[in-house]
C-alpha positions in Angstrom: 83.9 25.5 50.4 83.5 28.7 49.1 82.5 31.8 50.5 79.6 32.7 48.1 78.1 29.0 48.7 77.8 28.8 52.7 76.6 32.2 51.9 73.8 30.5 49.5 73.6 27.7 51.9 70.0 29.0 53.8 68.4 29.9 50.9 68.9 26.2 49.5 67.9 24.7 52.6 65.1 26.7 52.9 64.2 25.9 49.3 64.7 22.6 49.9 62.3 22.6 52.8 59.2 24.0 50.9 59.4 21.3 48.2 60.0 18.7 50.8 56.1 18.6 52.2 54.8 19.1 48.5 56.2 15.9 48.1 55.4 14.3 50.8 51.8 15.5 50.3 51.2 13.9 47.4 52.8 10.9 48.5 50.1 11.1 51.8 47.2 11.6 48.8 47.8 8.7 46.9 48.5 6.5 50.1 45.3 7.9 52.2 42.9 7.7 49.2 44.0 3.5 48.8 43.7 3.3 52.8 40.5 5.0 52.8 39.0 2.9 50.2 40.7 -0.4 51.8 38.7 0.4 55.2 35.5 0.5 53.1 36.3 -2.8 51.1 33.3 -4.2 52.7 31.3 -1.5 51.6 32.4 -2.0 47.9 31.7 -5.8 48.5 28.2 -5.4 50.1 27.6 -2.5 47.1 28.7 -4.9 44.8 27.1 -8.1 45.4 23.6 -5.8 45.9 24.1 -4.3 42.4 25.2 -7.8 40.7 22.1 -9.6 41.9 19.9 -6.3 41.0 21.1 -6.6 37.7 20.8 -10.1 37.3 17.0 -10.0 37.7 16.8 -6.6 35.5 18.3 -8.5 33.1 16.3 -11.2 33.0 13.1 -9.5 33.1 14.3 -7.7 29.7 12.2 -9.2 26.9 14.4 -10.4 24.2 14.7 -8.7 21.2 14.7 -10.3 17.4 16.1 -7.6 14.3 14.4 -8.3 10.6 16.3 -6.9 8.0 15.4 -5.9 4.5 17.6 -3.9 1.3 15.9 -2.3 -1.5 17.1 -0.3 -4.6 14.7 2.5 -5.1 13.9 2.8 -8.7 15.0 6.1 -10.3 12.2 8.5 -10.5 11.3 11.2 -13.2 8.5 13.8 -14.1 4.9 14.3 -12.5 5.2 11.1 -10.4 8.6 11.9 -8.8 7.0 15.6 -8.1 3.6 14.2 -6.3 6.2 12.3 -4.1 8.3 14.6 -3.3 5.4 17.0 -2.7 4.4 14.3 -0.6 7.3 14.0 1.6 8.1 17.6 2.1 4.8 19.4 2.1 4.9 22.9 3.7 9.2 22.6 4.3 12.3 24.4 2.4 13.6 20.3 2.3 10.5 19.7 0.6 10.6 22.3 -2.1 14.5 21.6 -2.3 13.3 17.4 -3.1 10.5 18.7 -5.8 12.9 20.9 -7.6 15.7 17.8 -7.7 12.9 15.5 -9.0 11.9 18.1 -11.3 15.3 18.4 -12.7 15.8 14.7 -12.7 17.6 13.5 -9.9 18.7 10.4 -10.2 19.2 9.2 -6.6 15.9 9.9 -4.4 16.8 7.4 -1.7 16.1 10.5 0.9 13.0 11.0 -0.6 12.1 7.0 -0.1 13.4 7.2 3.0 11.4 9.6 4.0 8.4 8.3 2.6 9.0 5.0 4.7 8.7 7.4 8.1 5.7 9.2 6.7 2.7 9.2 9.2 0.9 7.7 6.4 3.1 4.6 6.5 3.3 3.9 10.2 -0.3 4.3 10.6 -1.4 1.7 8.5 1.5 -0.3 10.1 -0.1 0.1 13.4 -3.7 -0.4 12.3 -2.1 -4.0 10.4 -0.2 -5.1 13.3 -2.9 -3.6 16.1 0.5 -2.3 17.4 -1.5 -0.1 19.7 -2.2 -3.0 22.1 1.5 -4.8 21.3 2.9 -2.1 22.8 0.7 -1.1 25.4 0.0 2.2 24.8 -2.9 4.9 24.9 -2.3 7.2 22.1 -1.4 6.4 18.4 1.2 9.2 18.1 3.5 7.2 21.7 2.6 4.2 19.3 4.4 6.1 15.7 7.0 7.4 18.3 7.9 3.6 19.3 7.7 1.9 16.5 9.9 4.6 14.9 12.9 4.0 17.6 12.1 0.1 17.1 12.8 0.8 12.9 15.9 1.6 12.1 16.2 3.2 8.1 19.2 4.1 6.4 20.4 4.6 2.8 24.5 3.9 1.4 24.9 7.7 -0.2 27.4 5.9 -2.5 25.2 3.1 -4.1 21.7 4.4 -3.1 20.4 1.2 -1.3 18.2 1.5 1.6 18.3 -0.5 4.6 15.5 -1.4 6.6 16.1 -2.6 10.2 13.2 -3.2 12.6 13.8 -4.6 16.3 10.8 -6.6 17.8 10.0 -9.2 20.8 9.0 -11.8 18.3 10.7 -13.5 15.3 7.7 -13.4 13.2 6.5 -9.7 14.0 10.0 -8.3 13.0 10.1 -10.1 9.5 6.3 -8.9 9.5 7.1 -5.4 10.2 9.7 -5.1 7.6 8.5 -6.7 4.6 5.2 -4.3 5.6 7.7 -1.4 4.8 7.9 -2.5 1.5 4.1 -3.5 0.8 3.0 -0.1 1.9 5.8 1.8 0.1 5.0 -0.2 -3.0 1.5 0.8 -2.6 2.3 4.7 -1.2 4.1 5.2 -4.4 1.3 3.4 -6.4 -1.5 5.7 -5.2 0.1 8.7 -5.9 1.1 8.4 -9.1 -0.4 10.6 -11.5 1.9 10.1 -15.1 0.5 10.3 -18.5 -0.3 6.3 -18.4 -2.5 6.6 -15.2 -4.8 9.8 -16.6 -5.3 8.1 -19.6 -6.3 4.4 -18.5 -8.6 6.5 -16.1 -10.0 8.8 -19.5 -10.6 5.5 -21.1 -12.2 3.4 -18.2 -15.0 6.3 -17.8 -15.2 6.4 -21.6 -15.4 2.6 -21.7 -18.0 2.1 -18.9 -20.1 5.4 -20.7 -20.1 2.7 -24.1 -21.0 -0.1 -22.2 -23.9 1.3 -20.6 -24.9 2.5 -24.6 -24.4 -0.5 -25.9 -26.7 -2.3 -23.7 -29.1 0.2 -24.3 -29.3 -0.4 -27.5 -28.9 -4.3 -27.7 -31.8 -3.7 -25.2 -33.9 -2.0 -28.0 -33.1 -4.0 -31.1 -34.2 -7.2 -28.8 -37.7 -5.9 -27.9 -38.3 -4.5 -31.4 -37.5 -8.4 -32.8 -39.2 -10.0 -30.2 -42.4 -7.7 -31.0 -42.0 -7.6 -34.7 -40.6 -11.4 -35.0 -37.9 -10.3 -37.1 -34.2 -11.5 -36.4 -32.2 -10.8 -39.4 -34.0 -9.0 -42.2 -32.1 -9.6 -45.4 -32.4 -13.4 -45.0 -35.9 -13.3 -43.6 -36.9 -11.5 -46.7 -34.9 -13.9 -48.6 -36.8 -17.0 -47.3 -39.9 -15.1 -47.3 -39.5 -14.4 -51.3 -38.4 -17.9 -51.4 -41.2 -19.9 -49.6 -43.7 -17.3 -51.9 -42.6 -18.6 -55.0 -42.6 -21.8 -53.8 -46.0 -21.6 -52.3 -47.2 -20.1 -55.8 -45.3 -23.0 -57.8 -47.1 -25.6 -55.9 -50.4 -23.7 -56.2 -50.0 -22.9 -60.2 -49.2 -27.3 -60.1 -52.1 -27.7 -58.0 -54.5 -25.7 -60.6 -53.5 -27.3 -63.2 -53.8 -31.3 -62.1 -57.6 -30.0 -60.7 -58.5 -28.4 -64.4 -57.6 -32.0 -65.3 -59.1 -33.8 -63.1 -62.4 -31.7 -63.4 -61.7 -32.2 -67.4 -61.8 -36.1 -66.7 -63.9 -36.8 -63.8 -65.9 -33.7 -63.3 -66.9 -31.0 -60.6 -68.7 -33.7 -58.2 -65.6 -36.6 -57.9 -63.7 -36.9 -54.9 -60.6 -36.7 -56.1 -61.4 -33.1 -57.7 -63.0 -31.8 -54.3 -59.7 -32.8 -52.4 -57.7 -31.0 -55.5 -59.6 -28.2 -54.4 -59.3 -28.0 -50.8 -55.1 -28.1 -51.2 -55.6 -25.5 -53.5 -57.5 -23.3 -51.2 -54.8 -23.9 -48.3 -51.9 -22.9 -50.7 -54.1 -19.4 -51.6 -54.8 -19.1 -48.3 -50.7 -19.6 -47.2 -49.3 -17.8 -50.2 -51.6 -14.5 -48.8 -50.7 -15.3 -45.3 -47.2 -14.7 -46.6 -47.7 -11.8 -48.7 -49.5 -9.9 -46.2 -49.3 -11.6 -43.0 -51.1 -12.8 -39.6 -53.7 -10.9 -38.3 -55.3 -9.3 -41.5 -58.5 -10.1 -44.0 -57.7 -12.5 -46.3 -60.0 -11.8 -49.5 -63.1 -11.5 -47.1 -62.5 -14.9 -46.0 -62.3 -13.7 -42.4 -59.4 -12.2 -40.5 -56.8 -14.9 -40.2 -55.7 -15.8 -36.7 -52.3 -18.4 -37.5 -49.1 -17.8 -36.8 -46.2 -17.1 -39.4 -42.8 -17.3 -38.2 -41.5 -14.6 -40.4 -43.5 -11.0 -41.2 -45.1 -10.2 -43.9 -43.5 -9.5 -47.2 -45.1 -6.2 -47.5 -44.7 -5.1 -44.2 -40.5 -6.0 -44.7 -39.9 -2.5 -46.1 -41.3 -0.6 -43.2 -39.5 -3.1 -40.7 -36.3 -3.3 -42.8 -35.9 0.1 -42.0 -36.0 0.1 -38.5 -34.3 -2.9 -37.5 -31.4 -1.1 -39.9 -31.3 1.7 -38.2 -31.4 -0.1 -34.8 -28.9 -2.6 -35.9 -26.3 0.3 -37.0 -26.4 1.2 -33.6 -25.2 -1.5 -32.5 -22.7 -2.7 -34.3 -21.4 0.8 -34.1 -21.6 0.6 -30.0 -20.2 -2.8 -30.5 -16.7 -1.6 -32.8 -16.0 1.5 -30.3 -16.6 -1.0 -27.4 -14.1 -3.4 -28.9 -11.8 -0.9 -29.9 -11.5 0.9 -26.3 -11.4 -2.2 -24.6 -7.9 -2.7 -26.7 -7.0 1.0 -25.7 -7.7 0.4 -22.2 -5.8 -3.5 -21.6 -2.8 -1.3 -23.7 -3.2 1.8 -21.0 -3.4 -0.4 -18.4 -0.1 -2.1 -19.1 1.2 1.3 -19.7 0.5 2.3 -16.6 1.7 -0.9 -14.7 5.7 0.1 -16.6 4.9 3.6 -15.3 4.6 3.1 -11.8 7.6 3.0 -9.7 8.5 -0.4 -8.3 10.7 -0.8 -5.9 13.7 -3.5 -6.1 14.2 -5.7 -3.1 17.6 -7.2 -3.0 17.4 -8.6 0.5 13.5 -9.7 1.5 13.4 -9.9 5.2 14.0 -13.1 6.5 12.6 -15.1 9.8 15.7 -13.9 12.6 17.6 -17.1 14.0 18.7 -15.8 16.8 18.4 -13.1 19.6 20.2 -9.8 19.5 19.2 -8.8 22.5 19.5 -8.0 25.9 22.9 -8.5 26.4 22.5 -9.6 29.9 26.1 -10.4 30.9 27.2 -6.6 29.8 24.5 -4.9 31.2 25.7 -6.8 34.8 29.1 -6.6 34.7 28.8 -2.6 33.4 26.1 -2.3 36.2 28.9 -3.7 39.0 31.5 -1.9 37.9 29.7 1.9 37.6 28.6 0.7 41.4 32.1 0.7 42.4 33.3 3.9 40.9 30.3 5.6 42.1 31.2 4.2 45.8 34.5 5.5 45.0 33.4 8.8 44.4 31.4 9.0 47.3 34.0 8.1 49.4 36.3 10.6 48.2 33.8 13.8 48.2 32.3 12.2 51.8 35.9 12.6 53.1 37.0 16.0 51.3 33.1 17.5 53.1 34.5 16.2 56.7 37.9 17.9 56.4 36.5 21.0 55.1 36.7 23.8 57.5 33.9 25.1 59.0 33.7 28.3 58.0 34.7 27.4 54.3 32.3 29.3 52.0 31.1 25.9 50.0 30.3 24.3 53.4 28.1 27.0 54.6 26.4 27.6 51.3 25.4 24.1 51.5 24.2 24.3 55.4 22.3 27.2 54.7 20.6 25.7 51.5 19.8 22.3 53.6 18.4 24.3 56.5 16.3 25.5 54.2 14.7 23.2 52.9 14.4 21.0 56.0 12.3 24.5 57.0 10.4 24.2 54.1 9.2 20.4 54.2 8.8 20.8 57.8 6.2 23.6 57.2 4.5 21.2 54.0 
């Protein structure tokens, strides 16, 4: 052997002899921490079986939970009505003036905006008021109510093709598909209410101008019928007409008349019986043919006011009447054309206003769930168990590492003083 090596030989044992306990150390780590925690395998058992039946009746006390889902393509959105919304949506925020001015410039993808709409307070109020979710979920105050419904509802939207996905989680089949397709209705009729485009200011112009027409209209159908009904005069051109008509036939007949009684007085004389009665129908045709000319009520020739009743006025009194029931009649029929003509203007606005409004596109209506998504009671046992045993594990391992820590070890007295402490301080409460 050479010199230089036995000279070396010490320092190699003696290097040789610090890594040996190292070694052996970590061997003793691994081999007391599998020791300690075989001693305690009952403990682990007991811990185990404890937290496995716990769990078991955790999990079955969880009530079980139904998902409803519904997609919709939000239409594209432009002008005064995409500006209210997104007013709407980010009133009194830089996000909200950022959503205006995109709408302004025409943005064509406002899923955010919709998306945000659909977790608007107005929304989920009338949501809870629909579905009395105040009581369904058992709570006091409507905001705990918006607060739960909104980590029950689960909305997203696909950045790539714009559709929005609306996911809501509830205890009942029926309330989930409920709850979703009430998203829709009450986005369909968010959008609806604040729409203010051209369309919708002038349907509401021509409704108030329409109703303003209407209420003419009757007025004046209202005057025209008591001035007939007091007048007796329906439609004055042909009443004149048949008056002038039934004159000339009343004086035909009477002009007849007179001349078969100038006959029959030439023939038989004043005093026969056939001349008296030719003089009686005479006087009943003067008498008719001045009824008509001047009309019911009035002298007739000093024969005595006469008290019968003509269904038509008289013919001089059509003049003064014509006029009158002209004007009146105008008025009408002019109330009548501007009636019919806005009623055309307003079914046309109307249907104007309908294309304006924003509708939203369902491609996926919620449907009635077929089966539970929830609790998943086997994981939530078997994840239960197993955190039991690690924690077990851990305690075991800082329980032992506290025993073999010296006494005077600065971690070991900070924690006696801080324990003393408060044993002082519960002793004195």
């Amino acid at each position: 052997m050479p010199t230089g090596s036995l000279e070396q030989l010490p320092q190699i044992q003696e290097q040789r002899g610090q890594n040996l306990p190292q070694a052996v150390h970590k061997k003793a780590n691994w081999v007391t921490n599998t020791s300690l925690f075989w001693d305690h395998r009952r403990m682990f058992l007991r811990v185990a079986m404890v937290v496995f039946v716990l769990s078991i009746l955790f999990a079955l006390t969880l009530p079980k939970e139904f998902v409803s889902t519904a997609r919709i393509m939000p239409p594209e959105q432009g002008g005064s009505s995409a500006a209210m919304l997104a007013a709407l949506v980010g009133k009194g925020s830089a996000g909200g003036l950022a959503g205006l001015a995109g709408s302004l410039l025409g943005a064509k993808n406002n899923g955010a905006m919709f998306v945000a709409l659909l977790h608007s307070g107005t929304v989920s109020g009338h949501l809870i008021d629909r579905f009395d979710l105040q009581r369904v979920y058992h709570k006091k105050y409507r905001i705990d109510t918006a607060k739960r419904l909104g980590r029950l509802t689960k909305i997203t939207v696909d950045t790539k093709s714009g559709v929005i996905t609306i996911v809501v989680t509830d205890e009942t089949r029926e309330r989930a598909r409920d709850l979703a397709q009430g998203y829709l209705d009450e986005l369909n009729s968010l959008v609806a209410r604040v729409n203010t485009s051209s369309a919708h200011r002038e349907r509401e112009f021509i409704e108030q101008r329409l109703n303003t027409v209407q209420a003419e209209l009757q007025r004046a159908q209202l005057e025209l019928s008591d001035f007939s009904s007091k007048n007796t005069t329906i439609d004055i051109r042909e009443q004149t007409r048949a008056t002038v008509e039934a004159g000339a036939k009343l004086e035909g007949q009477l002009i007849a008349s007179e001349s078969e009684l100038n006959s029959l007085r030439q023939i038989y004389g004043n005093q026969n019986v056939r001349v008296r009665a030719a003089e009686a129908r005479n006087t009943v045709l003067k008498r008719e043919l001045q009824r008509a000319n001047v009309g019911s009520g009035q002298d007739l020739d000093g024969g005595g006011v006469d008290s019968g009743i003509h269904p038509y006025p008289a013919l001089r009194q059509l003049p003064q009447l014509g006029a009158k029931w002209a004007n009146l009649y105008r008025t009408v029929r002019v109330h009548e054309t501007v009636f019919d003509l806005l009623s055309e203007e307003y079914e046309t606005a109307r249907i104007e206003e309908v294309k304006s409004i924003p509708t939203v596109n369902v491609i996926d209506f919620p449907g009635l769930p077929e089966r539970k998504t929830g609790p998943h009671r086997t994981l939530i046992v078997l994840i239960s168990t197993f955190l039991a045993t690690v924690l077990t594990a851990v305690y075991l391992l800082v329980r032992r590492s506290w025993l073999e820590m010296d006494e005077q070890d600065a971690r070991r007295v900070l924690v006696a003083r801080i324990g003393a402490t408060m044993r002082n301080r519960w002793g004195r409460g």
